[in-house]
N, C-alpha and C positions, 0 to 999 in steps of 0.2 A: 881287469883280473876277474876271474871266474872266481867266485866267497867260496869257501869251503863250505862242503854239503850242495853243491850244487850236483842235481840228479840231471844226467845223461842222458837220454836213451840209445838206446842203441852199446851201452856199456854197462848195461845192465844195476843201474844205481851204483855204481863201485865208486864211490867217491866222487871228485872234483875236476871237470874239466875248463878247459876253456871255451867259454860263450862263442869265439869266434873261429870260423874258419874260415880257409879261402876258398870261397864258390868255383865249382864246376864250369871251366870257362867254354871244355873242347867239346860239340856236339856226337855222339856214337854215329857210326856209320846208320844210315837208313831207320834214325831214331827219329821223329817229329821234336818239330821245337820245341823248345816249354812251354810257350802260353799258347801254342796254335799258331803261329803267325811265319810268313816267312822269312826264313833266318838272313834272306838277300834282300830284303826290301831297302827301299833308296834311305837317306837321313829323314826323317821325323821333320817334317813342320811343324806351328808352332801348335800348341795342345791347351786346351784353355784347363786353367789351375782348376781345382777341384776333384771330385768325385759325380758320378753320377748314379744313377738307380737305375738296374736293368727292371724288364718289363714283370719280373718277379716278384720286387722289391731286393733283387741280389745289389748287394753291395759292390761297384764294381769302380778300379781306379781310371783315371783317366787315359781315354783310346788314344789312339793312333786312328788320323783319318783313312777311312777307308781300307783298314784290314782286311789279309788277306788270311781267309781258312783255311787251315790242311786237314787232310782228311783224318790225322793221327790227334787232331782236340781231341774229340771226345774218350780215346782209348787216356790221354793226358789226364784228363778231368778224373777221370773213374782211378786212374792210379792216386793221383794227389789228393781224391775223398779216402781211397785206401790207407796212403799214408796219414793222413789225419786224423782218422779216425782210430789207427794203429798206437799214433804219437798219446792221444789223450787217451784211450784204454793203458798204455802203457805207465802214463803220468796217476793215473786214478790209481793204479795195483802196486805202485811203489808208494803211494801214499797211503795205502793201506799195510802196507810193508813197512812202516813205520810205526802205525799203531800198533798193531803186534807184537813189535820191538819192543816198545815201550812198555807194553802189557806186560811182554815176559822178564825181561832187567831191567826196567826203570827207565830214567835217563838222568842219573848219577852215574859215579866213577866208574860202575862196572861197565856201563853203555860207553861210555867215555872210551875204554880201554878196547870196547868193541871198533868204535869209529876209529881211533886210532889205526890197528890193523887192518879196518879195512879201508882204510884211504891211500894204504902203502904203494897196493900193487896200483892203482890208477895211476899216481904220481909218477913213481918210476915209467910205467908204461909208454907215457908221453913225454919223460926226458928221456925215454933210447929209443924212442920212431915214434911214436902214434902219432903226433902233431903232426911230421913230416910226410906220415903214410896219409893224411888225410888232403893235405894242404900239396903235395908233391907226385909222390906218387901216383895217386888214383887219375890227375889228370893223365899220366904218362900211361896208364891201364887205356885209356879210355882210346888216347894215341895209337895205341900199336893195334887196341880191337878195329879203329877205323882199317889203318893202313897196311897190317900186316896181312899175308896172307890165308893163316888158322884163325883169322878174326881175332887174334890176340891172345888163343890159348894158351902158347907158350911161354907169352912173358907172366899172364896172371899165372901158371904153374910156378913161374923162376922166384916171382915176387912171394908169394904162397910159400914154397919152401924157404927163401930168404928169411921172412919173419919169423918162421915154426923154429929153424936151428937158432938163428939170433934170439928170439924169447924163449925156449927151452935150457941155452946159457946164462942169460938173462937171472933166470927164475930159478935152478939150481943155485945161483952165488947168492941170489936173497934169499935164500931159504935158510942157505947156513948163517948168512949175516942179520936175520932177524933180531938178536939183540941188539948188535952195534945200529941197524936203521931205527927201534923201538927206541934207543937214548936219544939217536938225531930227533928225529920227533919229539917227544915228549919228555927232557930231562926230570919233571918231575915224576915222572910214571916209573923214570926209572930208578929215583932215591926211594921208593917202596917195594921192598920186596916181593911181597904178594900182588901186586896190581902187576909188576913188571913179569911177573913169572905166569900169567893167566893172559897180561896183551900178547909178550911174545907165542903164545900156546895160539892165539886167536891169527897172529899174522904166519905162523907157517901153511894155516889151512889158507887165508886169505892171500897171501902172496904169489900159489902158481895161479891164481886167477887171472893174471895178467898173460900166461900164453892163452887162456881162452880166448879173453878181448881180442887182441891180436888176430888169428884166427878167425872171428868173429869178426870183424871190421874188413879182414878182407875179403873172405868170402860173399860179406853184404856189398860190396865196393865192385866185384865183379857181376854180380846181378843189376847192379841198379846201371854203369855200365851199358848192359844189357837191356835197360828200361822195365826192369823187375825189380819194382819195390817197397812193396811189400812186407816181403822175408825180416827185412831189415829193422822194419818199423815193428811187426807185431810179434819177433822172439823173444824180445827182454822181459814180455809179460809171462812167458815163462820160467823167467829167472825169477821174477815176480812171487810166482805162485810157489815154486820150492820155497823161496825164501818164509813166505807165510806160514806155509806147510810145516816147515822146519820149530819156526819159534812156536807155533801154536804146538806143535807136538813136545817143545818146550813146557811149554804152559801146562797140559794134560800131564807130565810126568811130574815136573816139580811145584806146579803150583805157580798163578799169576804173582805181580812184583807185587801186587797193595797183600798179600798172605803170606808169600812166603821171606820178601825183607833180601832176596838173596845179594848177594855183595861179594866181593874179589875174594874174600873170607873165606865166605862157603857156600862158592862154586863148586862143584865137583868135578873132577876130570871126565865122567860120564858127560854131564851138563858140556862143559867145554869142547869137547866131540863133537855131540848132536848138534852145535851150533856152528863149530867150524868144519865138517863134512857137509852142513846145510849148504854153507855159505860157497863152497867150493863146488857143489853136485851142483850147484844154479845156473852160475855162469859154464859149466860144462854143457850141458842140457840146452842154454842157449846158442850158446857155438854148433853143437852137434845137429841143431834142428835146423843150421841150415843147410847142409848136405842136400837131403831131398831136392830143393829148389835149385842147387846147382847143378845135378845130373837134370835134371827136369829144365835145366836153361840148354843143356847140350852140352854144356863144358865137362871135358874130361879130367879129372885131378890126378898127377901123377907128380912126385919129386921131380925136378931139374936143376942141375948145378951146373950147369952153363951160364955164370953171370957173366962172363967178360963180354964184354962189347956187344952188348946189348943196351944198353941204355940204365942199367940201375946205376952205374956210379955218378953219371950226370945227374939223374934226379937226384942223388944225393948231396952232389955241392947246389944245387937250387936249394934246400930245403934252410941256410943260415938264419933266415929271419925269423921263421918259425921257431924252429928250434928258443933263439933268444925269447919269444913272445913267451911258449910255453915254458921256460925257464922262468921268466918274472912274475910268471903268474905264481909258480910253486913256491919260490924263494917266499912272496907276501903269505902264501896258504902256510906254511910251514909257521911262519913266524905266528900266525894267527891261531893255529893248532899246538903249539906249543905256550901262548898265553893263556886259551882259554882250557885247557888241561888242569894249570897248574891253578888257575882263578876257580875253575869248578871244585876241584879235589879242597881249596881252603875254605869255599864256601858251604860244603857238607861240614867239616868239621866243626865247623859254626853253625849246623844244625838245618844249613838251607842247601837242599837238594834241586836241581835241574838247570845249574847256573852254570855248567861247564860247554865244552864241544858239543854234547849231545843236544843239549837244547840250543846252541848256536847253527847246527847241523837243520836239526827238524823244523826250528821255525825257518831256516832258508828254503827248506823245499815247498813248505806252502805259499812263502812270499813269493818266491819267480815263479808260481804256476799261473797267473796271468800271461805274465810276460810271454812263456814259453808257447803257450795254445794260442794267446791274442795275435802279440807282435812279428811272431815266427811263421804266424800265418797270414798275415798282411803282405809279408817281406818276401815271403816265397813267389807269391803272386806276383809280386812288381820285380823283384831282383831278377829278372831275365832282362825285359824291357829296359831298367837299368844299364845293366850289360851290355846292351847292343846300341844302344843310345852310347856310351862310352864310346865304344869303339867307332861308331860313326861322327865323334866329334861333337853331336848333338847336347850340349852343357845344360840348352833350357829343359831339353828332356828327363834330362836328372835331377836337374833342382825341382821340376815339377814330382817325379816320382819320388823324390827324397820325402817332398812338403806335404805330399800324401799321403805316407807313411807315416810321418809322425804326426798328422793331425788326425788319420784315422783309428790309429791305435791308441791313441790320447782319450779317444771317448769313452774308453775302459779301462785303461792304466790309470788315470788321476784317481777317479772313484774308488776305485779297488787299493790304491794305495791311503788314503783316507780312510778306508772301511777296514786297515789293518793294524794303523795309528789307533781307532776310536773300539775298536772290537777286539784286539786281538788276544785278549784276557778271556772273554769266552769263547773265541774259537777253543783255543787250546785246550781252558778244562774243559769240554765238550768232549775233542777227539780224543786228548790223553788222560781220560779219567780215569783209565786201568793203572798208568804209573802213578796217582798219587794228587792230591790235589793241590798240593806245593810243589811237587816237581812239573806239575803240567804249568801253572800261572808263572813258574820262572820262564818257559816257553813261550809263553802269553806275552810277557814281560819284553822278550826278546822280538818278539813281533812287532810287535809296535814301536820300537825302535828302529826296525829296517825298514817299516811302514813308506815312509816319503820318499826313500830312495828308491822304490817302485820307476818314478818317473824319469830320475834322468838313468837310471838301468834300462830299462827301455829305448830311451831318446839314444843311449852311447849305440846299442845293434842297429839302428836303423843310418846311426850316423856314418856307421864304418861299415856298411854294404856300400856308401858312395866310394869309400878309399879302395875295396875289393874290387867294384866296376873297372876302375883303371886300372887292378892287376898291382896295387899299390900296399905292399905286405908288410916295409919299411914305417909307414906312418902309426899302422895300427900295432906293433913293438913298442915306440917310444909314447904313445897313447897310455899303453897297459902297464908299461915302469910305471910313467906318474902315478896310476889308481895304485900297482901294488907299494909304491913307495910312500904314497899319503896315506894308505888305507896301516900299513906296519905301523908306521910313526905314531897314528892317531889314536890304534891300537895300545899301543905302548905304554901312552897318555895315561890312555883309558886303566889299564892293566897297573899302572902305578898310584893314579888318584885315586879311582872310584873304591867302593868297597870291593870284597870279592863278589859279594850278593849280585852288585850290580856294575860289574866289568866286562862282562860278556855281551849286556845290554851296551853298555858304550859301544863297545865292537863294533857290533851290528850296526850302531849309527853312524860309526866310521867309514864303514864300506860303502854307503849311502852318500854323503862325503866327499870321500875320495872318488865314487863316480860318475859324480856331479861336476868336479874338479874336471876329470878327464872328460866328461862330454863338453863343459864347454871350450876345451883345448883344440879337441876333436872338430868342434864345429866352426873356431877360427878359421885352423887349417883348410877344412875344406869349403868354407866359404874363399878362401884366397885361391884358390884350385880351380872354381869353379866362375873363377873372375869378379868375385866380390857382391854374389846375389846369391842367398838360399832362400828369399823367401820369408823371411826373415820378420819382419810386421807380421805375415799371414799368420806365422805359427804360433809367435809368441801372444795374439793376442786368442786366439783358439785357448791352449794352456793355461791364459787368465782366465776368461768366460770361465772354463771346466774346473780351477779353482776356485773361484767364485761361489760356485755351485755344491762343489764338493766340502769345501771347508766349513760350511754351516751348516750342512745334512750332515759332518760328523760329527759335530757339535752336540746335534739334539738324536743323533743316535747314540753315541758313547756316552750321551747323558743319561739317557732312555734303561742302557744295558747296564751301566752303573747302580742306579737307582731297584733294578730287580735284581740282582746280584747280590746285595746289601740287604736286601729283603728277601729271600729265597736263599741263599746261598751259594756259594759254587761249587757245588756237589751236578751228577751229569741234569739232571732236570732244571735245576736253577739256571744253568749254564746254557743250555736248550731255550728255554724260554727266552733268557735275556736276549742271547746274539739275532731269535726269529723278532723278537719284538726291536730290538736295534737295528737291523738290515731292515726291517720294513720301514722306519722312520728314516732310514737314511736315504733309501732307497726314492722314498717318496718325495722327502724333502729336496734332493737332489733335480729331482726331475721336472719337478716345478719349477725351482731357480732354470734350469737348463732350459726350458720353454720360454722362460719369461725373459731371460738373455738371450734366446734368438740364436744358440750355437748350431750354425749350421751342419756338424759334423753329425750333431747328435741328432736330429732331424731324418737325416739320413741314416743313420743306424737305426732311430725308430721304423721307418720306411721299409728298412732290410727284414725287421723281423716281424711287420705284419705281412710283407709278403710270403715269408718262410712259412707265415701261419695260414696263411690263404684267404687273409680278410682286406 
């Protein structure tokens, strides 16, 4: 299950998707492969485990003997630096889009009733297609640009207007049913009049947001299609920048949240405007920018209502498993947005602010930002080779790329999950010291409770690229029940035991939890798949060395950051000081144990980035 507040790109932060999709199986007509190599080469002999270190110090996963070049690497390489570097500018300007937030409402009930609203329209969006446009669909785009003869103009026009009428119906009936979705969501938001009268005000701006996504996703699906991508990765940072624009111009009129106190109270309808026209111009603006790039691809855009026999209604009965996947994920987000609402709004009134959604929301976006830059860029790399290893039968080829994947990505996921357990009290008053220095350490609070679930979040994407290689859409469904059915349940727990102060903290360790639960289900399964070999000693003892390591460098950093914390205070300079003096002791201590245990992975990561530095 994708946690709620999990930031997108490419959908412009609008809430919550699902982590997973089905990879791009069908190659574009006269597109070079993904990693350079030829897409006909014979099955893979055997590839000795590991990694090796190109002449650079580049970090590179284990070859294929005797690769063959195509001349279209290098255009490959320069796109997937594009995207890359699109993905993290994007990740950086939504996380600045948070601060902002927070500077201007807090992240008490009024922020609350903001998330609320705007996690509607994403929800929706991908129980009436997005999942199915992403995971169905696009491969059928990419089909008819191979084999048709306008290189597929026609069907991208048919599908283009498909989506536009279908979300434009869509998005009129949520408009007017904005209250009845604000009760599904939030029953407590809705037994206050004033909070429920200022969400529902925030979700009619934020609900047609969802015909832009749409829009947006397929215009990017037809460019990249096309080996244009770009577009795709660097307009959300324009939704970005409104959105900043927006609250700061917030802030300038009414005054940041530590001055002005403002609350569902007294918001003004002015205030409630500027922030849901904000919210609404962003994602317009993102969709809209990428026009240029589709006349600039060649593609013509015109309406077509020609669906019949063409091929959409097939892609549509394909897309069942989806659909369920992104069903189970919503059913847990809902359940979990509807807990931590009603646990925030009771823990204000007991005097303790940042314990609801909003702080369940913000500290998830900093905690999967490892994940998101580290392990998505490990995956990308290998997930072709994956792929084609599949299909050629080749088993030891996968389990070696699986094993390199999660032993590579492990030499920054464990630490960074340690370093969010041991620190994440100063992160937070650090970044959200404009909301308040109790409502940022509820944030802090809530960090460090997702902290450890860094690693098997991580471990579950790399585990279900193997089930994707085989086109196996079925296994990762019944995967993502169990997370969202142990992640609810545990929820639950948490939401009935703990206080309210700290039920939202459960949460978060819940979801950590629950998918941990689902990775190791995951990697049964596909250890049986894969004929009863993942590799299995290699990795697990990789994960030890790197806790080893990690566990005692957080020790003496969150002791470190503790200790001036206590004595400086947590105002932003205490805060400052503690986390630089805490990351350096952890940092350091870390790195010592990792030498002195001989972890080969990390050796090699050293290796990467004195070559990057040129020493």
């Amino acid at each position: 299950m994708a946690a709620p507040g999990e930031d997108h790109d490419g959908w412009g932060g609008q809430g919550h998707l699902p982590d997973d999709t089905v990879p791009l199986r069908v190659a574009a007509k006269n597109a070079p492969p993904q990693d350079g190599y030829d897409a006909t080469e014979q099955p893979r002999r055997a590839r000795a485990v590991g990694s090796e270190v190109g002449d650079q110090g580049n970090l590179l996963p284990p070859t294929d003997p005797e690769p063959k070049p195509r001349g279209g690497a290098s255009s490959l390489a320069k796109s997937s630096a594009l995207m890359a570097v699109g993905t993290i500018v994007s990740r950086l300007t939504g996380f600045v889009r948070t601060l902002v937030m927070a500077a201007a409402i807090g992240v008490g009930t009024l922020n609350d009733s903001y998330q609320v609203a705007n996690v509607l329209p994403t929800m929706i969006y991908v129980l009436v297609g997005g999942g199915a446009l992403n995971a169905v669909f696009v491969p059928q785009l990419v089909r008819a640009m191979k084999n048709d003869d306008d290189g597929g103009t026609a069907y991208a026009n048919r599908l283009l207007t498909l989506v536009t009428l279908a979300l434009a119906g869509t998005t009129a009936a949520c408009v007017l049913a904005a209250p009845l979705l604000v009760r599904a969501m939030s029953p407590d938001i809705a037994s206050d009049p004033q909070r429920m009268a200022i969400t529902v005000a925030f979700a009619r701006y934020c609900l047609p947001t969802m015909f832009f996504m749409g829009v947006h996703v397929v215009l990017g699906q037809i460019l990249n299609a096309r080996g244009r991508f770009g577009a795709m990765m660097w307009t959300p940072v324009l939704n970005n920048i409104v959105i900043i624009v927006t609250f700061g111009a917030f802030i300038w009129a009414f005054g940041g949240f530590t001055n002005s106190g403002i609350s569902p109270a007294t918001l003004t309808p002015a205030g409630t405007r500027l922030l849901g026209m904000g919210t609404l111009l962003g994602l317009a603006v993102q969709a809209l920018a990428m026009l240029p790039y589709v006349r600039e691809a060649g593609v013509t855009l015109r309406p077509r209502f020609d669906f019949r026999g063409h091929g959409l209604g097939k892609a549509m009965g394909l897309a069942k498993w989806t659909l369920l996947f992104v069903l189970a994920n919503q059913i847990g987000m809902v359940v979990v947005t509807q807990l931590a609402t009603k646990a925030g709004a009771a823990a204000e009134r007991s005097g303790h602010t940042g314990a609801g959604i909003t702080a369940y929301n913000f500290a998830y976006q900093i905690w999967q930002m490892p994940q998101a830059i580290i392990t998505v860029s490990v995956m990308t790399a290998v997930l072709p080779r994956i792929s084609r290893a599949a299909q050629d039968g080749d088993t030891a080829a996968v389990r070696d790329d699986l094993s390199y994947g999660l032993r590579t990505s492990a030499v920054a996921i464990v630490p960074c999950a340690f370093a969010f357990l041991a620190l994440g009290v100063p992160m937070a008053t650090l970044l959200y010291a404009g909301s308040g220095t109790e409502g940022a350490q509820g944030i802090g609070y809530v960090l460090m409770a997702f902290g450890l679930g860094l690693i098997p979040y991580s471990a579950q994407y790399v585990i279900l690229r193997g089930f994707y290689a085989y086109e196996d859409t079925r296994t990762p469904f019944y995967n993502t029940l169990i997370v969202a059915l142990v992640n609810a349940s545990a929820s639950g727990l948490c939401f009935v035991l703990a206080p309210p102060r700290w039920a939202v903290a459960g949460m978060a360790a819940s979801y950590g939890l629950a998918v941990a639960l689902g990775s190791a289900v995951a990697w049964r399964r596909l250890r049986r798949q894969l004929g009863g070999d993942l590799d299995g000693p290699h990795i697990l003892r990789t994960y030890a060395r790197l806790t080893g390591a990690a566990a005692p460098a957080a020790l003496a950093g969150g002791s470190a950051a503790w200790v001036l914390l206590e004595g400086l205070g947590s105002n932003a300079l205490g805060s400052l000081v503690a986390l630089l003096a805490g990351a350096a002791m952890l940092l350091g201590v870390f790195v010592g144990l990792a030498r002195l245990l001989r972890i080969h992975e990390f050796s090699v990561m050293v290796a990467m980035i004195r070559g990057r530095l040129g020493r």
